[in-house]
Structures are given as structure tokens and as C-alpha cells.
C-alpha positions as CSV (number, residue, x, y, z in Angstrom):
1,X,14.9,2.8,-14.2
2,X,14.9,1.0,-11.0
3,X,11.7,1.4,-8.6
4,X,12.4,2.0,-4.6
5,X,10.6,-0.4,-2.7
6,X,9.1,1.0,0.6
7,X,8.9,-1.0,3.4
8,X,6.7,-0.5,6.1
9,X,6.3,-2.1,9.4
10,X,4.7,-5.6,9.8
11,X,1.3,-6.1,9.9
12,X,-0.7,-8.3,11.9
13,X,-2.6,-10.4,9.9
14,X,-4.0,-12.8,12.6
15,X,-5.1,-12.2,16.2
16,X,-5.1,-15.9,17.2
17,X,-1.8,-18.4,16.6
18,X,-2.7,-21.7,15.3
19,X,-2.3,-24.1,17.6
20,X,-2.6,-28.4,17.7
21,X,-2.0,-30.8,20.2
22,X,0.1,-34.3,19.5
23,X,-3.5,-36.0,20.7
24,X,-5.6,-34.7,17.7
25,X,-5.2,-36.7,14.4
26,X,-2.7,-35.8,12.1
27,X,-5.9,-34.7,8.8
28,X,-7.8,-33.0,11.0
29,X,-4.9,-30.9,12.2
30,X,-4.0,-30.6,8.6
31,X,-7.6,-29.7,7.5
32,X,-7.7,-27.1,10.6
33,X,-4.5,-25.4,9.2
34,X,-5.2,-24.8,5.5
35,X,-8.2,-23.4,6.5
36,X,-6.5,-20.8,9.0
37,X,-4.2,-20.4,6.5
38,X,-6.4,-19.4,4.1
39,X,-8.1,-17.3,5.9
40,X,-4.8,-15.8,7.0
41,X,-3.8,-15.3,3.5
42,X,-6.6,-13.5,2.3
43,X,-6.7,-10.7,5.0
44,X,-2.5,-10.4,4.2
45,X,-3.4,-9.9,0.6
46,X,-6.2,-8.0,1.2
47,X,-3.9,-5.4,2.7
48,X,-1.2,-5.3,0.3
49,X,-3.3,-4.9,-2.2
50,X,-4.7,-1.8,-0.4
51,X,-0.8,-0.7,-0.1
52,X,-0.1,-1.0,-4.3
């Protein structure tokens, strides 16, 4: 039996867009992202999980 998969509208996960400038160094740009990303991440499957 095949399962229907319900979409619903994106969410927004993140109020603020990452952003960098070509001055900054190119690990502490890195080391800025992951952590966004991270944080990012967990609040997006935060709310999927509260969609299963």
C-alpha cells in the first residue's frame, strides 16, 4: 500500500540570512556558517518532527 505524502506550505526556519563579506577570512566565515547551519537545522527538524 502506498502512503500519500501531504505537503504543506514552507516554513521559515530562520529570521536572519547568513551573510559574509569577501574581507573576512575564508575559516572564520566557514566556522560562522556551520554554526548557523546548525542551528538552522535543528529548529527545521524540530518542526518536522512535530509534523510526523
Amino acid at each position: 500500500m502506498e502512503q500519500k505524502i501531504l505537503l504543506i506550505s514552507p516554513h521559515v526556519l530562520c529570521d536572519e540570512v547568513f551573510q559574509f563579506s569577501h574581507f573576512e577570512q575564508e575559516d572564520s566565515v566557514i566556522q560562522r556558517f556551520n554554526v548557523w547551519l546548525q542551528d538552522v537545522l535543528l529548529v527545521g527538524i524540530g518542526q518536522w518532527r512535530k509534523q510526523l
